[in-house]
N, C-alpha and C positions, 0 to 999 in steps of 0.2 A: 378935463380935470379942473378943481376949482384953481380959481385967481390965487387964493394964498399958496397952494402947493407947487405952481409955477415962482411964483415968488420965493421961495425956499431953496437952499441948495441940498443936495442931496442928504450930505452931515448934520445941516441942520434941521431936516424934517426928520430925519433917525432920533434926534434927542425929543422933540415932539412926541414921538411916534412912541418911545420907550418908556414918556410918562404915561402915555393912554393905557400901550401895553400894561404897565405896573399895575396900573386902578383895573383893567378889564382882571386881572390875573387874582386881585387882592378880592374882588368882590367873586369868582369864582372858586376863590379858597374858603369862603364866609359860606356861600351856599352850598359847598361840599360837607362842613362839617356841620352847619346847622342841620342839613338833609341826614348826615348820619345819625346824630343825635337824638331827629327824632326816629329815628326809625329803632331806633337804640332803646327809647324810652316807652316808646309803642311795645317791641321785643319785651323788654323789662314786667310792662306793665302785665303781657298776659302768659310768663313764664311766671309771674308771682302770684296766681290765682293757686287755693286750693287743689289740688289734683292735675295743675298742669307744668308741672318742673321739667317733665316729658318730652316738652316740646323743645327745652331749648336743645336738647338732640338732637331737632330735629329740623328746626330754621335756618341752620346755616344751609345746608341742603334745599331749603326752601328757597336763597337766597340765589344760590348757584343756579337754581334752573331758570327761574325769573332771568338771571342777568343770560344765561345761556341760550333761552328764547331770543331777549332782546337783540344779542348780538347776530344771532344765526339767520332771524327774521327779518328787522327792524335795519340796523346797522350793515349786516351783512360783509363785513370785512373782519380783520385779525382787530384787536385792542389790545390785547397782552403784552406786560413786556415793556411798559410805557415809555421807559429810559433807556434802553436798547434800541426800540423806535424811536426815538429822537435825533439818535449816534446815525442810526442806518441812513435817516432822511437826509442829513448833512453829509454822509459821503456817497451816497449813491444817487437820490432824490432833488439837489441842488438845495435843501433845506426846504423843499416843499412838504405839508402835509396836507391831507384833507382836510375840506371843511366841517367834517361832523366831527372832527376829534376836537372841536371846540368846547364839545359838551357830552359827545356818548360814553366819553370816560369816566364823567360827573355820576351819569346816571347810570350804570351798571358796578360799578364802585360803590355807590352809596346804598345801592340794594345788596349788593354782596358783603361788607363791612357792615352795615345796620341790621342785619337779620344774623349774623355771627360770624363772619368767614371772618377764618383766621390770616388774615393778609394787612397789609396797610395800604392807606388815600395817598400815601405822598408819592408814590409814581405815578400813578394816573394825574394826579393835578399837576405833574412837570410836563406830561403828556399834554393835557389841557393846555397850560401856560405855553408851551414851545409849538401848539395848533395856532392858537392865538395867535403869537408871536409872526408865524410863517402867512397866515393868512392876511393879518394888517398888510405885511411887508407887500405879499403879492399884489394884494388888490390897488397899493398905493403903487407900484412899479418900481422897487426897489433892485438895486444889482444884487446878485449871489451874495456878494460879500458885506452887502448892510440885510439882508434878508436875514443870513447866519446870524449879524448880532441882535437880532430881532428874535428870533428866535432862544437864542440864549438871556435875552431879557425877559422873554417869555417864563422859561426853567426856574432866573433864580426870581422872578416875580413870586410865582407860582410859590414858591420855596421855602421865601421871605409871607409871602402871605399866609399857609399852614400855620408857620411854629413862629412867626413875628422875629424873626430872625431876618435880618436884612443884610448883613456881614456873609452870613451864613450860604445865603441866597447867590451872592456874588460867588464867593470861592466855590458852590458846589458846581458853577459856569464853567467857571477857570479850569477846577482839574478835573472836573467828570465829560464835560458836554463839547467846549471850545478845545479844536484842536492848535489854532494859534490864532494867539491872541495880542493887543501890544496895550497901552497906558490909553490910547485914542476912545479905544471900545470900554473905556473902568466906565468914563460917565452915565453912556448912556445906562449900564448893567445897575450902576448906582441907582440913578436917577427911578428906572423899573423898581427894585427893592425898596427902595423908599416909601415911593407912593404907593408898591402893595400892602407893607406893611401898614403907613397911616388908615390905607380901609382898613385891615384887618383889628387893629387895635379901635378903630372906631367903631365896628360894627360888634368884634364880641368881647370889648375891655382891654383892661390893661395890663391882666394876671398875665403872667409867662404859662407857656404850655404845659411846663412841670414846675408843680409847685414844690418844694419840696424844704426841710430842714438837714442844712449839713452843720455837719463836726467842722472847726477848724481844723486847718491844716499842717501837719507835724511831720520835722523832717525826719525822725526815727521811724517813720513806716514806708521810706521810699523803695526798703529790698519787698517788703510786701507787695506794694503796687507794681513792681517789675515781674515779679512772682502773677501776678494779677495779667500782667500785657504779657505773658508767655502764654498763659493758659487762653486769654480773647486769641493770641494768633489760632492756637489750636483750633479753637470753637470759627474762629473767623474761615480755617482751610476746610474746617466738615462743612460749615456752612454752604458752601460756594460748590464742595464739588457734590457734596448730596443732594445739593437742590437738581444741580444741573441732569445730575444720574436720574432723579426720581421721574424728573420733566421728560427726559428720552424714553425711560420706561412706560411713564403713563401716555406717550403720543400712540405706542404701539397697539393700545385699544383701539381701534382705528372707527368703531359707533360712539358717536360722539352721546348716545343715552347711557349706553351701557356703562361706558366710564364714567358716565355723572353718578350712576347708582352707585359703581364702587366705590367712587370719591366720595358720596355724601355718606355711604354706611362707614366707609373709615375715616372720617372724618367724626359720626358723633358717635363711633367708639371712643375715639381717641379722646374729645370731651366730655365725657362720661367718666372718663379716667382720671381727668387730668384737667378739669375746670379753667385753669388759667390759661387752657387756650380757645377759648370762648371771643371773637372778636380781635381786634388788637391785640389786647394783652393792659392796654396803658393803665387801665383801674388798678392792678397788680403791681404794678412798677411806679406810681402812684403812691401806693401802700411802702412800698420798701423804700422810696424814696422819703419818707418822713419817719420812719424807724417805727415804721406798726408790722406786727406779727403779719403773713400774709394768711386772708381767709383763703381755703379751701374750697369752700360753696355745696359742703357735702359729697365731697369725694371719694367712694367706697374704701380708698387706701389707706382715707385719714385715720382711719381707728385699725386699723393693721398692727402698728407700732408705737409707743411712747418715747422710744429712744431719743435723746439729745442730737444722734444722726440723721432721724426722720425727713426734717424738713431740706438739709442739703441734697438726700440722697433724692427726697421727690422733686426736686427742680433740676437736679441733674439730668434725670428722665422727663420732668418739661425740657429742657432744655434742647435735648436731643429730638423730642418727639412736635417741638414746634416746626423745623423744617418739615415733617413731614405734613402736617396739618394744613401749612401753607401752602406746600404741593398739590396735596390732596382738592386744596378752594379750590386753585388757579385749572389746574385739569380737568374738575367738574364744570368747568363754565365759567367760575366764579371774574371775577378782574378785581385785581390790588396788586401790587408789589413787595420788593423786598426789604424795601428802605427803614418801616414800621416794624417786620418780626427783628430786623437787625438791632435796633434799639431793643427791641424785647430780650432777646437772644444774651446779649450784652448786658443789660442790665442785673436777667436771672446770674450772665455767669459773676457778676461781680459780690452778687449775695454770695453766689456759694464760698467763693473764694476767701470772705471775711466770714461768714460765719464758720464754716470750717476750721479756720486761722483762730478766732475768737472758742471754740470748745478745743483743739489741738492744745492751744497754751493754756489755758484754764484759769479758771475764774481768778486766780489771782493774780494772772497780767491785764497790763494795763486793755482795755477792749479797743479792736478794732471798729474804727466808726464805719457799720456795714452799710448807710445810705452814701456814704462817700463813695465806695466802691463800688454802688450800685449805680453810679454815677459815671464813674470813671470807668468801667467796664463800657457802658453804653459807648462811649467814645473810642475806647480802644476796641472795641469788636465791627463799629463803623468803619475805622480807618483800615481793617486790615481786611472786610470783605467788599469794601467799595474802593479800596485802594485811593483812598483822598483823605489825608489824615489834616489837612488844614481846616477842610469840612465839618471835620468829626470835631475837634476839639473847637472850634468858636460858635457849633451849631450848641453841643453839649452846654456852651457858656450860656448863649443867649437865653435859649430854652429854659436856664432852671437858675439863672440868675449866679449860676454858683464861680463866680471866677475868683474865689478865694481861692480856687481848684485850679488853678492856671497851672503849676508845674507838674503834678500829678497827670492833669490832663496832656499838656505837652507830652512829659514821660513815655505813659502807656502806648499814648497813640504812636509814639515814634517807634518805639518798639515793637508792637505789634503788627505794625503797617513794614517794619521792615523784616521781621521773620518770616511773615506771609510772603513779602514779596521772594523770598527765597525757594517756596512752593509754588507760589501760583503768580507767575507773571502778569497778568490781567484779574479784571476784576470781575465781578459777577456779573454786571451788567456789558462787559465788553469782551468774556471770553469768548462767544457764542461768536458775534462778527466777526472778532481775529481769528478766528479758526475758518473761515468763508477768504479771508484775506481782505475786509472790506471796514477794516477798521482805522478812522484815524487819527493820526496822534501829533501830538508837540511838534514832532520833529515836520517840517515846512516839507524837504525833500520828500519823504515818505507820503507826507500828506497828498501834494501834489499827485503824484502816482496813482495813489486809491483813488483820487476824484477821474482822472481820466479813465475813459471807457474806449478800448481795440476798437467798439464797433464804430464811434466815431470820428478814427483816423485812417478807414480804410481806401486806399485808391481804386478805382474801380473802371480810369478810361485808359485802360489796358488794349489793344490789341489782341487778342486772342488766335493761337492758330491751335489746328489740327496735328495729331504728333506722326499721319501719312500725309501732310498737304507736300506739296513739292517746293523748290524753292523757288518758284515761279510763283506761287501763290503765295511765300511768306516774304517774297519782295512786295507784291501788291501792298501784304498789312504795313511793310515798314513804308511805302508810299503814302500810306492814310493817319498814320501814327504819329503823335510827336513823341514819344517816348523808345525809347533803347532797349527793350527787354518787352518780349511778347513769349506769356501765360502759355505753355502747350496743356491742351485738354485729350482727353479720349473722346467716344462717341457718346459719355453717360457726362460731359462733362467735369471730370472727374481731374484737378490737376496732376500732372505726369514730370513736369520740369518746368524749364524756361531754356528761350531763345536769346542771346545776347545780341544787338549788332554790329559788335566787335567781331565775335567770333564769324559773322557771313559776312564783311566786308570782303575779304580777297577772294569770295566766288559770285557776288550779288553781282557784278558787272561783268558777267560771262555766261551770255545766254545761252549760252551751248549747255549749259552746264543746270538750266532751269529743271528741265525733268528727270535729268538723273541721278539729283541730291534728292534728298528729303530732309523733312524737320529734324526726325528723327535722326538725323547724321551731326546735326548740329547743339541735340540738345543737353541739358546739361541738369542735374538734380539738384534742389533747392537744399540749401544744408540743413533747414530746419524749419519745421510748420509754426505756423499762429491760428488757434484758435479763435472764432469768431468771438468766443465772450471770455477770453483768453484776460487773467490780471495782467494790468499793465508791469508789474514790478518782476513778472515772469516774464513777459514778452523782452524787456529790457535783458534780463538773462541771457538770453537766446543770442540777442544779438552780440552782446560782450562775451560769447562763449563760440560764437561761430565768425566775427567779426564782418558779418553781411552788413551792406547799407541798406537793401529790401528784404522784405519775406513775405512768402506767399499767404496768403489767407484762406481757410476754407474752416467747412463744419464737421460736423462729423463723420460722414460718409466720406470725406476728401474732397467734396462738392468745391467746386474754385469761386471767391469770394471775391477777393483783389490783393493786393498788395499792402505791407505799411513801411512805411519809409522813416530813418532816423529823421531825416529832416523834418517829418511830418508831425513826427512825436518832439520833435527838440521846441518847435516852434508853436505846439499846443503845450507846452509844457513849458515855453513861457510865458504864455496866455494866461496858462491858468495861476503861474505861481504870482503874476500882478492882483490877481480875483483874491485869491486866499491871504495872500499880505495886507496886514493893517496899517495907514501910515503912521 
């Protein structure tokens, strides 16, 4: 290792290491969206040629196979999911990721989003940013627990470099990624967001991500905007469980062509219909964000109707019809996440909400300012499908400048983050693990528990006997043993009980007595099995339900594995809870 990094204490090459992190993270947020851009502007250019409007039907599909080649051929592993995979690698993985996730997120993301998929960059670049993060760490020889915050400098890098949001970037650490965290880990998380942002603002300006013109702020409209964080909960619980339902349904195509074809025909049906869900979506929310009428882009439905309901009732139907759009990429091949339609999602529901609100009362009430709400929806339909309402509300600030909007924004997101949470306990990104039992959270105790793994607490220098050996022979093993309790197996190895030697102390020293006991006279049934890949927070069960110090260990046939011991669990489980504490 070099001189300097012996010279460093471990704390202090973490803060090193999280400005590097921040610039690696901010310059691959730069080249994420310049890559879109242009691939956006490419797209653009030859969807606007005479006679070729056709194709943009037909690129997002273009887009998905490309990336679904890449990964199937090139990469060869999962990418989906980016923020999920990040949660999984910190409880399962030790915060390890591969080294291609440095950039294969970069590059199948930016062909899937620039050619049209309707998904968004900012999971893959937290993917990117937490690759980043884990790989510094490794390669420098970091412990688990400065690895973790490396990694989460990685996320809000990453995060802070997108949308120039650095606040933003931290708290999405805090409550999406880090499951405990203390005041020790702010710097270096700071530190990362800083310096991603200064690249990002150096490389593409100084404009905010959304530009946009708001209304000031009036407090006669706050039963509105409550009205506003009921209807984002709502959109927020369709959100999360139809994506989830769609995502189970499309895996069941099990040819991964076959379902590209379905995904890419229903996908440029559905843009065909319904134009605004071309891409991101941000051009659109863009538009309502400065209080311009939104273009249509020639949408066979536009001339359907003149009605003054028109335009609520068609974003209603985007609204609903984005989750499926998004499904539709991410199943064909495509790779983005959900973080992007969720602002989109949010934003449409806030148009509807005020415009609706604005023709209900009629022209001669005062108008609802609909970029405000197109605003504050964004925020409140974040906080109640990603269940991080700190996120939502200072990401929404940063992004669009708009903190004349600070109570409304507080408002909705509280409330809609807490509605949901009366639905759907987890969030979109975390339902999928806690249903595996491999999620972890705040809570230290719990956390601890999901990081240990049964199969590396098992005992295994057991003694073993035969359940016909005699007790002449299960004197032998307790001769050879240092342990109390010998495994009886069958002929297929198969555990059958246990031997204590308590229970053979008052006939082991009566050799008369060698051949005409057996094991089987002394054995005794295990109260309760462990699974070889058994969660630890069940195994704990078992024991507080049977009140055993050991349990036998085997797979699934009943094959005998070894034993795991409270002591064994009490004493990695305070191993581990020094790893996961911050000083």
């Amino acid at each position: 290792m070099i001189n300097w990094r012996k010279r460093l204490s471990e704390n202090d090459l973490l803060l090193v290491l999280s400005l590097v992190v921040g610039i690696a993270c901010g310059l691959a947020s730069v080249l994420l969206k310049i890559g879109i851009e242009q691939m956006q502007e490419g797209a653009a250019m030859l969807t606007g040629k005479p006679g070729m409007g056709i194709l943009k039907l037909v690129l997002p599909g273009v887009g998905m196979f490309l990336s679904l080649l890449f990964v199937r051929y090139v990469i060869k592993d999962n990418i989906g999911h980016g923020v999920t995979k990040v949660l999984v690698a910190v409880s399962k993985n030790e915060s390890r990721i591969k080294p291609h996730n440095t950039w294969s997120s970069l590059v199948s993301s930016c062909v899937t989003i620039g050619l049209g998929g309707s998904v968004g960059a900012e999971a893959p670049i937290v993917y990117t940013g937490a690759a980043i993060g884990s790989n510094v760490a490794r390669i420098m020889g970091l412990s688990y627990k400065n690895m973790t915050i490396l990694v989460g400098c990685g996320a809000a890098g990453a995060v802070a470099g997108i949308f120039k949001a650095p606040l933003a970037g931290v708290l999405f650490t805090l409550e999406i990624l880090l499951f405990n965290i203390s005041m020790s880990s702010i710097l270096p998380l700071l530190l990362s967001t800083i310096s991603a942002t200064v690249v990002s603002y150096f490389c593409l300006g100084d404009a905010t991500s959304f530009e946009c013109t708001l209304e000031p702020f009036i407090m006669r409209n706050i039963p509105f905007y409550v009205v506003l964080a009921v209807i984002c909960a709502l959109t927020s619980i369709y959100f999360t469980r139809t994506t989830l339902w769609l995502e189970s349904k499309m895996r069941k195509i099990g040819n991964v062509y076959v379902r590209w074809i379905f995904a890419a025909v229903c996908l440029g049906l559905l843009i065909y219909l319904f134009p605004p869900l071309f891409g991101e979506g941000y051009g659109v929310l863009g538009q309502l964000l400065n209080g311009h009428e939104p273009v249509l882009d020639g949408s066979p439905l536009a001339d359907v109707s003149s009605s003054v309901w028109f335009l609520p009732v068609f974003f209603v139907l985007v609204l609903i019809m984005k989750v499926f759009s998004m499904s539709f990429t991410n199943a064909g091949g495509g790779v983005g996440g959900t973080f992007g339609p969720t602002l989109f999602v949010g934003g449409i529901a806030g148009f509807i909400v005020a415009r609706s609100l604005n023709i209900f009362l009629g022209p001669d009430s005062a108008l609802i300012p609909e970029q405000n709400f197109v605003l504050v929806g964004m925020a409140a339909t974040m906080a109640g499908v990603m269940q991080a309402p700190m996120t939502a509300i200072f990401l929404i600030a940063e992004i669009s400048g708009g903190y004349d909007l600070l109570i409304p924004l507080i408002l909705t997101a509280t409330v809609s983050y807490g509605l949901t949470r009366m639905f759907e306990k987890y969030s979109i990104y975390t339902k999928r693990i806690a249903q595996k039992g491999e999620l972890l959270t705040h809570d230290s105790d719990q956390a601890v528990l999901t990081l240990l793994k049964t199969s590396d607490l098992i005992e295994s220098d057991f003694k073993t006997v035969r359940i016909d050996d005699t007790l002449g022979q299960l004197v032998e093993a307790v001769a050879g043993s240092s342990r109390n309790i010998f495994p009886v197996l069958d002929s297929m190895n198969r555990f059958q009980g246990y031997v204590s030697l308590e229970d053979i102390r008052k006939d082991m020293f009566h050799r008369s007595r060698y051949n005409t006991l057996h094991v089987f006279n002394f054995m005794k049934s295990a109260p309760a099995y462990v699974m070889v890949d058994e969660k630890m927070d069940s195994v704990m069960l078992k024991f507080e339900k049977t009140e055993a110090w050991s349990l036998p260990v085997v797979d699934a046939d009943r094959t005998y594995i070894g034993f795991v011991s409270k002591s064994k669990i009490f004493s990695a489980y305070r191993n581990q809870l020094k790893e996961v504490s911050h000083d």
